[in-house]
N, C-alpha and C positions, 0 to 999 in steps of 0.2 A: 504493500500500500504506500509506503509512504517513497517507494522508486516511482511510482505513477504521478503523487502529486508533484514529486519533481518534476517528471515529465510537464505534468499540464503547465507547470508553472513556467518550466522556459518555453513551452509555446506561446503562453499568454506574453511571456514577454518578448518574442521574435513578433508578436502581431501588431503589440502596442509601439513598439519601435518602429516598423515598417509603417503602422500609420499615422507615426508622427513626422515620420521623412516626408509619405505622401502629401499632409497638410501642409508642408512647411514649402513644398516644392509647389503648391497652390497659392502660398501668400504670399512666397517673393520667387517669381519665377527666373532662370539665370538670364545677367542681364549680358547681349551680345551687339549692342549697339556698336562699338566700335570697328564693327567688320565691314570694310565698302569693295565694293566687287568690281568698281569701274569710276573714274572720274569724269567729267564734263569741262570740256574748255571755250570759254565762249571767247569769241572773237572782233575784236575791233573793226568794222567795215573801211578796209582799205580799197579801193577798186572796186570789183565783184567778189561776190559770195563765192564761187569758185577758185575764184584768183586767190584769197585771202586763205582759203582753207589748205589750196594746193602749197602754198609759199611756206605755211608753220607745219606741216605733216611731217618732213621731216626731223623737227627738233623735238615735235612732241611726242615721234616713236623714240630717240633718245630717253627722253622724260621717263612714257614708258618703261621701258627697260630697267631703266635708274630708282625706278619708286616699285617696279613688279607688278605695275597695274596697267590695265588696259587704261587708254586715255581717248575716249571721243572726241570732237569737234563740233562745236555749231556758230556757224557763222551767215550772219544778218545782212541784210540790203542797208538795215538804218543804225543810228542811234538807238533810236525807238524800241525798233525789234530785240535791240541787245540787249537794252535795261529792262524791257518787260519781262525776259527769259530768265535776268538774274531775279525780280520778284518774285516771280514763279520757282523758283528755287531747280531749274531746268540747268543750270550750269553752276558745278563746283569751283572753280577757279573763273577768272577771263585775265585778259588785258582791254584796259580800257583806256579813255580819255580821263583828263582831272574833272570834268564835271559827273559824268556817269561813275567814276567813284565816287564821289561825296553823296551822289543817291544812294550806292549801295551802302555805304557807308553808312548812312543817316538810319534809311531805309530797311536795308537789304539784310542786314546781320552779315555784314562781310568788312573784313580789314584790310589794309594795303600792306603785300609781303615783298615788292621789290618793285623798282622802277628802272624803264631802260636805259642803258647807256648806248652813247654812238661811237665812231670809230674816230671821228674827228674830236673826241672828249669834250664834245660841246655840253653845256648844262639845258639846253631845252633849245626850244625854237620859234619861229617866229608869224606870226598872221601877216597876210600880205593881202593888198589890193592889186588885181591885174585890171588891166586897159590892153588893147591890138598896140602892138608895137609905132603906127601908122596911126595911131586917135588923137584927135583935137586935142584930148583931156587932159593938161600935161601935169595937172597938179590938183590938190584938193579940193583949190578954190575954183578952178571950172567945174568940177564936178559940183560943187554947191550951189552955184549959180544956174545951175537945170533942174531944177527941180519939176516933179512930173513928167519927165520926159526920155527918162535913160530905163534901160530894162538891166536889171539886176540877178546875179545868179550867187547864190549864198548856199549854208549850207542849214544844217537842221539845228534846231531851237536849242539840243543838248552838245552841239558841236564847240570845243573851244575856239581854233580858230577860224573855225566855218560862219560864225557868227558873235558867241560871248563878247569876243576881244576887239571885234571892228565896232561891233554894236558900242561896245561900252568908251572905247578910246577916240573914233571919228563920228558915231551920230550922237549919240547920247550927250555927248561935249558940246555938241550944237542945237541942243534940245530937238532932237529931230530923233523919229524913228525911221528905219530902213525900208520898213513895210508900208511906209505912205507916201516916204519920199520920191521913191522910184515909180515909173508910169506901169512897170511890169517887174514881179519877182517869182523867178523858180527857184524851189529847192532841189539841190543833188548834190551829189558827194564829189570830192575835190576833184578828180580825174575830169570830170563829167563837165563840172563849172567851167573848168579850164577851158577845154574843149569848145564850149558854147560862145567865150570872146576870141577861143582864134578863128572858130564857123564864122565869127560874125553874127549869131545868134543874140549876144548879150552884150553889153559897151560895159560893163561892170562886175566883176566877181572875187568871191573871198577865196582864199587859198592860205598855204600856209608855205616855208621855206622847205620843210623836209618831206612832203607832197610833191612840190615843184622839182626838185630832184629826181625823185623818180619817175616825173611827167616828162624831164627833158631826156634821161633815156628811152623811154617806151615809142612816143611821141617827138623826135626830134625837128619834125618840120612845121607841126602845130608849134611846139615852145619857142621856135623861131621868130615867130608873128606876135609874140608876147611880151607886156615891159610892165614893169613893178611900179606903181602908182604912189603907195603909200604900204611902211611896214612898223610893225608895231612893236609893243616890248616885250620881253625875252619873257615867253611862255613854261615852264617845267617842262619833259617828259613825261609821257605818256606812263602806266601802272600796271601791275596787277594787286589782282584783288582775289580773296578766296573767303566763302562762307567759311563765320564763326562758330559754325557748331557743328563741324568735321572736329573727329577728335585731335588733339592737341598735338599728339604726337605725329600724324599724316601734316597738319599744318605746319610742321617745323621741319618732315622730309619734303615737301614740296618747296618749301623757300628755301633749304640748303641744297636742292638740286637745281633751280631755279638761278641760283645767285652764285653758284660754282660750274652753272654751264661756260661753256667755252675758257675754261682757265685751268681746266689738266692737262690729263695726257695727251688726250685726243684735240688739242685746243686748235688746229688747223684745218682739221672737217669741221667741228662745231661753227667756230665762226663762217666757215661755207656755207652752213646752214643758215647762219640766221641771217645771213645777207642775201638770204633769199626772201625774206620778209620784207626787207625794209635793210639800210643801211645800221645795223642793230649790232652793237659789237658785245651786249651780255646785260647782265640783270647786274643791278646793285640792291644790296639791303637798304629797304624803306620802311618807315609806318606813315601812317594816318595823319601823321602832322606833314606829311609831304604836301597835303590836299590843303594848308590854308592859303596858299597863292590862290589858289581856285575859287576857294570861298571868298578868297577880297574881292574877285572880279565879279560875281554876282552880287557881295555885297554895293560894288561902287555903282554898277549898274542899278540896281533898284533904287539907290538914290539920286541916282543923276534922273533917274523917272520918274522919281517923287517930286525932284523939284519942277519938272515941267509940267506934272500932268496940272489939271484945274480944280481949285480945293475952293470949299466956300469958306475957308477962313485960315489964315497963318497958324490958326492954333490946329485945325485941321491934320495940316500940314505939318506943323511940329511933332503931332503927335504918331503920328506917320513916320517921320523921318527918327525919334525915340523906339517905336516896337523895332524898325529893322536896326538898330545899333544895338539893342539887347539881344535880338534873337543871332546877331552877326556873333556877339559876344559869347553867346553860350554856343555859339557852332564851333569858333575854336577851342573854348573851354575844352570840348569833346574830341577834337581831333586832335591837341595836343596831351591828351592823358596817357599815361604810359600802358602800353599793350606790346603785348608776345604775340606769336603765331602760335 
């Protein structure tokens, strides 16, 4: 008898064990978030959607290989389409412009983990105005004196120097918007605009210096017909940016493959590669404080628009001109705080 109730009693207790593992594994079940099977790299629209994906394929099967992960691509016709993709949480990394970081940034739950450098060690580059080599237009002040009457080709609303930087630097200064000034405006991307003042299509378009370089190789008899009107001040570099809630450790082998491509072994193909992009000669470590150049230009902009629009009263106005200096205020507050990848 009393070998039996042994028995019963270590059964009873293999049962009770067994379903306290069962419960336990029903309260906190194991957690495997950390596991990602594929990345997403979204793409800055340079040229075409095709152009732009064929040009980074191969530094991001490098990437690949370097992190063990497969890497997609998706690359956009707009601005637009880029930033809606990174709200949508459809792309883990991208490169972008300084304005469409500061959305994801704000926005997006995404950081800035390296900014490009070029081979010339320039620090950034520059917005330009084109005119036909051959135009009346020889300087700012003809072009201001037409008003209603010149067709304009710009780029899209989130573009730095497709628009931000001439907006804020040449109309904005003259209390004038671009969008009323001109008798016609289209929007496209820089290739495109170019294209449309050496057709003869447009007397007026934005561009930028490191665009125009690769418009005079592609296009050498179009960039012929071309002459620089007005250029502006010295823009940052272009970024990447990666969501914040990839685990930490994936965020810290993305930016140390990122910011140590083209600087090993292999550093004579890689740079092959990226100057297949764009004159690109490697990533440097960035954060989020890279982005407050960007934030002043939208800040100077909205008050160079505050003081011209029509207010029924200076206090109006005042008080206007006070929310966007607080809100300008607590945006750097935010992008200079200290952050890791």
């Amino acid at each position: 008898m009393p070998c039996r109730l042994l028995r019963h009693a270590l059964l009873l207790l293999v049962l009770l064990l067994t379903l306290a593992g069962t419960s336990a594994a029903w309260a906190d079940p194991p957690q495997d978030s950390g596991h990602i099977n594929a990345l997403t790299f979204g793409i800055l629209p340079i040229g075409g959607p095709s152009e732009s994906l064929a040009a980074w394929r191969p530094m991001l099967d490098d990437l690949s290989r370097t992190l063990h992960l497969p890497i997609h691509s998706l690359s956009v016709s707009t601005y637009e389409g880029l930033g809606q993709a990174m709200a949508e949480e459809r792309v883990d990394f991208a490169f972008v412009s300084g304005r469409l970081a500061l959305d994801a940034v704000v926005h997006d739950r995404m950081q800035v983990i390296a900014q490009l450098t070029r081979s010339n060690g320039s620090r950034g580059y520059y917005s330009v105005l084109l005119v036909a080599k051959d135009s009346p237009i020889r300087n700012l002040e003809d072009l201001f004196r037409q008003p209603g009457k010149l067709r304009y080709a710009r780029g899209e609303v989130l573009s730095v120097s497709g628009y931000l930087v001439p907006e804020t630097q040449v109309f904005a200064n003259r209390r004038l918007d671009s969008d009323t000034f001109f008798a016609n405006v289209m929007v496209d991307n820089h290739q495109n605009n170019a294209l449309a003042v050496a057709n003869n299509e447009a007397d007026v378009a934005s561009n930028n210096t490191a665009d125009m370089e690769r418009f005079a190789e592609r296009f050498p008899d179009q960039y012929a017909r071309l002459r620089v009107l007005w250029t502006s001040s010295l823009i940052p570099h272009a970024v990447v940016v990666i969501r914040t809630d990839l685990p930490a450790e994936l965020r810290q082998r993305v930016a140390a493959a990122l910011t140590s491509y083209a600087k090993g072994k292999n550093t004579q193909a890689e740079v092959g590669k990226l100057h297949l992009i764009h004159d690109i000669s490697g990533f440097a470590p960035a954060g989020n404080e890279t982005l407050v150049p960007f934030a002043d230009i939208e800040f100077n902009l909205d008050r160079r628009r505050a003081y011209s629009a029509q207010w029924v009263s200076d206090a109006a106005m005042q008080a206007r001109l006070k929310k966007i200096d607080a809100e300008h205020e607590a945006l750097v507050r935010q992008l200079m705080a200290p952050s890791t990848p």
